[in-house]
C-alpha positions as CSV (number, residue, x, y, z in Angstrom):
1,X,-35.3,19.9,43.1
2,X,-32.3,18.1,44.3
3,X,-29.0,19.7,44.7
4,X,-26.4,18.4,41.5
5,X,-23.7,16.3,42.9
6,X,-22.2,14.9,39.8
7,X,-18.8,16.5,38.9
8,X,-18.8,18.3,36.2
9,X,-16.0,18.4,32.8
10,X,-15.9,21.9,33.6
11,X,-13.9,21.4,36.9
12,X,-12.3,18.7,35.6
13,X,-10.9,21.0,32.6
14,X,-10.1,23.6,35.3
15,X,-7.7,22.0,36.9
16,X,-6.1,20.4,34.0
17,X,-4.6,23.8,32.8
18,X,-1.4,23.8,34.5
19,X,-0.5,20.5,32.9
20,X,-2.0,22.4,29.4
21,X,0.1,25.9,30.3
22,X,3.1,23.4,31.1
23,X,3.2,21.4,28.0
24,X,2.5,24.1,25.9
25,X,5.7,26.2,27.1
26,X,7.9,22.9,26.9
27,X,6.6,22.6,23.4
28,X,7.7,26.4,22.1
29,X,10.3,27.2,24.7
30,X,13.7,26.0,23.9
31,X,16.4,26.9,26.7
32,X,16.4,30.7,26.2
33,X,14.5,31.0,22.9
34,X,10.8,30.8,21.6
35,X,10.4,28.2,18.6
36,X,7.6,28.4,15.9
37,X,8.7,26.2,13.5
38,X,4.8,26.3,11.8
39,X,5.9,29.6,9.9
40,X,8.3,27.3,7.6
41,X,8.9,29.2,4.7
42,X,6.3,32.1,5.7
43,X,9.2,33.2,7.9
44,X,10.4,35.9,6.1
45,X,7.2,37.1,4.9
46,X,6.3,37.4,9.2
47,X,9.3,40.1,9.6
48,X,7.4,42.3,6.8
49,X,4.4,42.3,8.6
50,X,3.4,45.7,9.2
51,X,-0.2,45.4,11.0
52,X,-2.1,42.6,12.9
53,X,-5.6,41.7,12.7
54,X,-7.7,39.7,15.2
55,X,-11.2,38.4,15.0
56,X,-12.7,36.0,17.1
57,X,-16.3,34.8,18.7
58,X,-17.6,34.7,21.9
59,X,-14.2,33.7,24.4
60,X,-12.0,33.5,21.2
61,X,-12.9,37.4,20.9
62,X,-12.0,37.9,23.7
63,X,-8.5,36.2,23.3
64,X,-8.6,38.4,20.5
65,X,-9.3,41.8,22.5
66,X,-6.6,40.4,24.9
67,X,-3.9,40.2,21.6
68,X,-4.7,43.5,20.4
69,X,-3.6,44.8,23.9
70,X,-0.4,42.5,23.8
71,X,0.8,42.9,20.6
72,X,0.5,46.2,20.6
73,X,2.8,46.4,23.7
74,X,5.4,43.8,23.3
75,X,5.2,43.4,19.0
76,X,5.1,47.4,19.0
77,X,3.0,47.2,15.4
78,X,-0.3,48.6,14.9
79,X,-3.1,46.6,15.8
80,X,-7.2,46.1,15.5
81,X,-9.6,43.3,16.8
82,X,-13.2,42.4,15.3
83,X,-15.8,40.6,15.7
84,X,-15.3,37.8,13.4
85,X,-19.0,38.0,12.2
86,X,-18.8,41.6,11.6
87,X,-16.2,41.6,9.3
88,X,-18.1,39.5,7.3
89,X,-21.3,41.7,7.1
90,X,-19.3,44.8,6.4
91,X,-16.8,45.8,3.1
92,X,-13.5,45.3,5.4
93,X,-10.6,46.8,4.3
94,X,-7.5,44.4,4.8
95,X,-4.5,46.3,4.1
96,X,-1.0,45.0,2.4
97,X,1.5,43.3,5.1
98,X,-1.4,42.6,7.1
99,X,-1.3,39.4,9.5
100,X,-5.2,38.4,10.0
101,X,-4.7,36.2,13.6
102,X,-8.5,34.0,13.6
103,X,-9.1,32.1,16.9
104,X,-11.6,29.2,16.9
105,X,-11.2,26.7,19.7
106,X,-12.7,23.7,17.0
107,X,-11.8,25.1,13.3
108,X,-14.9,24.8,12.2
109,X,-17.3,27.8,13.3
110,X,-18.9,28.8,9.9
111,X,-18.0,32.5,10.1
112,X,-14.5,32.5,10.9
113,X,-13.9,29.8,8.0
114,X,-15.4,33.0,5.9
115,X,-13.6,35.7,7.4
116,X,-10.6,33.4,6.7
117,X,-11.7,33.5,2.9
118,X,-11.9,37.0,3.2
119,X,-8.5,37.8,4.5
120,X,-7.3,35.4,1.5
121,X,-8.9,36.8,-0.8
122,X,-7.0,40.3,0.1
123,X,-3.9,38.3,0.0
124,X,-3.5,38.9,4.3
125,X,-1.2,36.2,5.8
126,X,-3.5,34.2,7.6
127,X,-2.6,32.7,11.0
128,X,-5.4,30.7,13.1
129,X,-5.4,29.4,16.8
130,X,-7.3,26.1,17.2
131,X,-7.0,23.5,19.2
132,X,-8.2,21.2,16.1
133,X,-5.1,20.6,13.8
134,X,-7.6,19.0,11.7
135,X,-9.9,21.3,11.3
136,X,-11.3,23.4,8.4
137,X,-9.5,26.6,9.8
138,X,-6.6,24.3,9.7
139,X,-6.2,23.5,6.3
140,X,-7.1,26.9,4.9
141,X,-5.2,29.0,7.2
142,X,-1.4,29.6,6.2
143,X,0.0,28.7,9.4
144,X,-2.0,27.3,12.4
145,X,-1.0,27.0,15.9
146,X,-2.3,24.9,18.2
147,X,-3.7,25.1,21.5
148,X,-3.1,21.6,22.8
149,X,-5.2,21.6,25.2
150,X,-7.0,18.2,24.5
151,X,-10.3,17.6,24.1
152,X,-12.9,20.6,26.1
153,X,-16.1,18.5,26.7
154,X,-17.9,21.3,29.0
155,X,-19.7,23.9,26.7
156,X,-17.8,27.1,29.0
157,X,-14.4,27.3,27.7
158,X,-11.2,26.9,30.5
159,X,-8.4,25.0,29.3
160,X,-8.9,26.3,25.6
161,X,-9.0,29.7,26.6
162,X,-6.0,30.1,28.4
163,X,-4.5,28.0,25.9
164,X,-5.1,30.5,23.5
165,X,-3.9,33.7,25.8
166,X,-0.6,31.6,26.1
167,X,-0.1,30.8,22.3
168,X,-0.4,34.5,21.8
169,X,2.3,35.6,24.6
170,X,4.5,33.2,23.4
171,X,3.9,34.4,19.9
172,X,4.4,38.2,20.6
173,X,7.7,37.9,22.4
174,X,8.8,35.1,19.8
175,X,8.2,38.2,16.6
176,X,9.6,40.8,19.1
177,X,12.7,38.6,19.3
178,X,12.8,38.4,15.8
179,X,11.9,42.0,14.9
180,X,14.4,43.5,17.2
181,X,16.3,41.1,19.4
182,X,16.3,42.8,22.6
183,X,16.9,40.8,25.4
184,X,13.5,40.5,26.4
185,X,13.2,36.5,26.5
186,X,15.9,36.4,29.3
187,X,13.1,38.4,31.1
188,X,9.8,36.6,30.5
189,X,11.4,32.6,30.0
190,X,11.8,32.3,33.4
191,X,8.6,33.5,34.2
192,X,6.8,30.9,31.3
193,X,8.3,28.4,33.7
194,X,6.6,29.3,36.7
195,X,3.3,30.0,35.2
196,X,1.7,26.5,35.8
197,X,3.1,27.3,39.7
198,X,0.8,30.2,39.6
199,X,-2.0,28.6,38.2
200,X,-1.8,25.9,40.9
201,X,-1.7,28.4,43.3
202,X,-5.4,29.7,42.3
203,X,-6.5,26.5,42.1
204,X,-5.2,26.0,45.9
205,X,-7.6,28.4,47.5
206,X,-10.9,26.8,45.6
207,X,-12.5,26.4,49.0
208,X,-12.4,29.9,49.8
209,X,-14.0,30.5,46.5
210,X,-16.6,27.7,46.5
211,X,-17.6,29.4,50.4
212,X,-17.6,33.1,48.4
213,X,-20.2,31.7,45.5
214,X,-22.8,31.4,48.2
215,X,-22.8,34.9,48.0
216,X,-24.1,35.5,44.6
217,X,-26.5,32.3,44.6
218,X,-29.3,34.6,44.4
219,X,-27.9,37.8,42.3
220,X,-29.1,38.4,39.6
221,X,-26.5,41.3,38.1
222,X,-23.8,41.6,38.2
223,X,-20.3,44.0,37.0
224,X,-17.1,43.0,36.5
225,X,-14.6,45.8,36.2
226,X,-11.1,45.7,34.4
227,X,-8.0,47.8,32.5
228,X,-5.7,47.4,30.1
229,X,-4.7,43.7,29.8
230,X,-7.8,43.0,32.7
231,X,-10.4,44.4,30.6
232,X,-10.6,41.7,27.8
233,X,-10.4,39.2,31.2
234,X,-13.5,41.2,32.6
235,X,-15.6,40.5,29.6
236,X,-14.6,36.6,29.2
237,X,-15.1,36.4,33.4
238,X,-18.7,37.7,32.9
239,X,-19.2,35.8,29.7
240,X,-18.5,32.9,31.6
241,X,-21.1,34.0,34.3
242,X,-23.6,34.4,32.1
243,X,-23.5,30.8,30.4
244,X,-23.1,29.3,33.5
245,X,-25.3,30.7,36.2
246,X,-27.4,32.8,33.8
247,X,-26.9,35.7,36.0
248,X,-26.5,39.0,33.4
249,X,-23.3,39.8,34.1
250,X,-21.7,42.6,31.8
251,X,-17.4,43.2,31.8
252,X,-17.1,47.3,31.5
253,X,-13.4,49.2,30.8
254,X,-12.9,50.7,34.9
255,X,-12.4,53.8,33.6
256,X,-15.3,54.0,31.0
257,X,-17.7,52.9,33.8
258,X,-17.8,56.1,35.4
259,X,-18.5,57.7,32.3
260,X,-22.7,56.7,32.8
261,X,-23.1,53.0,33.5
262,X,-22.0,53.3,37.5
263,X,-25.6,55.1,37.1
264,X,-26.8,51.3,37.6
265,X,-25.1,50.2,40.2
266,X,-26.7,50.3,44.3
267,X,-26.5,47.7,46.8
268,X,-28.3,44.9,45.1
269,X,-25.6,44.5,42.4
270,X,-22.4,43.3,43.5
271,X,-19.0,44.7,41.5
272,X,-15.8,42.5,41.6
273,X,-12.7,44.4,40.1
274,X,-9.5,43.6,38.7
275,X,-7.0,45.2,40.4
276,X,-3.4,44.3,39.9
277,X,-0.6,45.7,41.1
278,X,1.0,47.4,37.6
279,X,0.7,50.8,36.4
280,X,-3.0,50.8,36.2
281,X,-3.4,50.3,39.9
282,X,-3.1,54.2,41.2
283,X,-6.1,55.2,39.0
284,X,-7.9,51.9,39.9
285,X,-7.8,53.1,43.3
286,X,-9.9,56.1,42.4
287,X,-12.5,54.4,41.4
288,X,-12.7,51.6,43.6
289,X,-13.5,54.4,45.9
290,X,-16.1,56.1,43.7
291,X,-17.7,52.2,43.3
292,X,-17.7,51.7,47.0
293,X,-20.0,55.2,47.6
294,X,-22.7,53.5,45.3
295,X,-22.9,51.3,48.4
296,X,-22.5,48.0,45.9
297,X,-21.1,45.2,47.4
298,X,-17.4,45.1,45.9
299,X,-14.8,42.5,46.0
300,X,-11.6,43.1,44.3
301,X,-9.0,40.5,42.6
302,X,-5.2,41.8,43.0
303,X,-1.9,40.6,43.8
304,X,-0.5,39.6,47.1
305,X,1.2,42.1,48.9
306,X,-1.1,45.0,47.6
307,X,-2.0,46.8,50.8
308,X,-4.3,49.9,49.6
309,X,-7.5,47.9,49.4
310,X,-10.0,49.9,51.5
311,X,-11.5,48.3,54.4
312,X,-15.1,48.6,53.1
313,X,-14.5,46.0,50.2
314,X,-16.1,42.9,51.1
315,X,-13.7,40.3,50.2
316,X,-10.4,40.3,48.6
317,X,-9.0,37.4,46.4
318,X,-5.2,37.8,45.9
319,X,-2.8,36.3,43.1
320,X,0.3,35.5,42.9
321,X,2.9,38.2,41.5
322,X,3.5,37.7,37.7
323,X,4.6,40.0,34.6
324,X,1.6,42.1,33.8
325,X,1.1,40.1,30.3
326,X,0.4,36.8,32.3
327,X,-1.5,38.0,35.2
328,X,-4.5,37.7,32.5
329,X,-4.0,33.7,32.9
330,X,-4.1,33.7,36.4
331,X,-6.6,36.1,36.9
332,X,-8.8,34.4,34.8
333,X,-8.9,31.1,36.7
334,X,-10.7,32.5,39.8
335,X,-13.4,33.8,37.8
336,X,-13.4,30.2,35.8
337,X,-13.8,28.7,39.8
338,X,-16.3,31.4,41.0
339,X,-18.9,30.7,37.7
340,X,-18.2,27.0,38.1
341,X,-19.5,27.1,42.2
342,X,-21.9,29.8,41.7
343,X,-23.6,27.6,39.3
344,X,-23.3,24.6,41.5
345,X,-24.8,26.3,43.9
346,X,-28.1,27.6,41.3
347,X,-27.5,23.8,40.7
348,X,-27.6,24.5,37.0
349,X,-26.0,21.4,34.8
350,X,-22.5,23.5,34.0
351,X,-21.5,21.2,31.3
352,X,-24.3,22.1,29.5
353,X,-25.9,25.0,29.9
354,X,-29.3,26.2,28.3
355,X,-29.5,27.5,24.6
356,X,-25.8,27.0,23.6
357,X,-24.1,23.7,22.3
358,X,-20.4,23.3,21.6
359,X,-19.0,21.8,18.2
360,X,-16.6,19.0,19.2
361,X,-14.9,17.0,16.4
């Protein structure tokens, strides 16, 4: 069979998020404050929130995974994520003063509009994250905020999907700001600004990664390996290598994959970790070592400047330094790069791959 050559959506899409990320902080960023003027008159009923909610499917659950982490952090307020399908099949218990956060990339995936129903009916505040404003989810949600990340043709999700981490950063700090007021815009504004910098960086060094996707052309497993913030980025970097290059690749917590599923791994199963330099990175360590005894071959993804990667990793892909709660963005995109030339290089049509569709309006 002949090797693709068309250019694909997907790397079109790829390299369109910096101008998304860009936009998206001109629109909600306003000199040293964060704007949602969407909550209109459910603004006061927002500072009485006293839990949040998230359910997505497939990458918007793993947005969601990624909120519960953040909100939790920066928002301080209890937090839970589901499966958006699950809550549906089960007798959930919403809870007064919750905020139910759904993320659909079109508005109109049929169990979210019913989870949506659900959280009504329980009288939750209901807040969706589309990038449809005319969707379903739209116009039964109480407040929707959009992605604006234009029209995703490629079934893998890019664009939307960092969209949707950056919506929810802005979000957090904006209803930290609110709930407490303590200086911590002056912190992260000026690093909102620089994010599409960051982001172009990644994109900078695709070569490198197009030459490292020869490596995996004929793997077969595969683990990705991440903590804290990194893990919900682990599970939408293998998702995205599974859809793509049909390889089965599964994201695993780094410390909870010493606890019985490094069992799997010996020298025909490659492990890339996530490895930035934050608090996590000390403990990381550990088991990067513990990962390299199985004799996989390992690759790590960290931040320039990090120095404490053993020499027996096999390649290392370094980022550019950012707050912890938007190295997930940048992060993301070389995994979003590797699935892309992997699959170019299975020649597998990436814009559409076997047994899934996407629902474009």
């Amino acid at each position: 069979m002949a090797k693709v050559k068309k250019k694909f959506k997907m790397i079109e899409e790829i390299h369109e998020q910096p101008g998304v990320l860009k936009a998206l902080v001109e629109h909600y960023v306003k000199g040293y404050g964060i704007i949602f003027d969407e909550f209109g008159i459910f603004k006061e009923r927002v500072k009485k929130i006293k839990r949040f909610t998230f359910w997505g499917l497939g990458s918007s659950y793993n947005a969601a995974l990624f909120a519960n982490y953040l909100f939790e952090e920066v928002v301080g307020l209890p937090c839970e994520c589901e499966v958006a399908d699950e809550v549906i099949s089960r007798s959930a218990i919403i809870e007064e003063n919750t905020a139910v956060v759904v993320f659909s990339q079109s508005g109109e995936t049929g169990d979210i509009i019913k989870a949506v129903k659900l959280a009504q009916s329980s009288k939750a505040l209901t807040i969706t994250v589309t990038n449809n404003e005319n969707s379903t989810l739209s116009s039964l949600a109480d407040v929707t905020l959009l992605t604006r990340a234009g029209k995703e043709k490629a079934v893998a999700a890019t664009k939307t999907f960092t969209s949707q981490l950056l919506v929810l950063i802005l979000l957090a700090v904006y209803l930290d700001d609110l709930k407490s007021n303590n200086g911590r815009l002056e912190i992260i504004i000026p690093e909102l600004k620089t994010l599409d910098e960051k982001v172009l960086a990644v994109l900078a060094f695709e070569s490198r990664i197009a030459k490292l996707a020869k490596e995996f052309k004929e793997t077969e497993q595969m683990v990705i390996l991440g903590r804290s913030v990194s893990y919900p980025i682990a599970l939408e970097a293998a998702q995205k290598i599974k859809e793509t290059c049909y390889i089965q690749a599964e994201g695993e917590p780094t410390e909870e994959f010493r606890h019985g599923p490094i069992a799997i791994l010996d020298k025909n199963i490659p492990v890339i970790m996530l490895m930035p330099l934050d608090k996590t990175h000390d403990d990381n360590l550990l088991i990067l070592r513990e990962v390299l005894a199985t004799k996989a071959p390992t690759y790590v993804i960290t931040t320039q400047g990090n120095n404490e990667i053993p020499d027996e990793v096999k390649d290392i892909i370094t980022m550019p330094p950012s707050m912890k709660i938007l190295s997930p963005i940048i992060s993301v995109v070389v995994f979003q790069l590797l699935a892309y030339h992997v699959a170019l290089e299975k020649n597998i049509h990436v814009d559409s791959p076997r047994n899934i569709r996407k629902y474009i309006k």
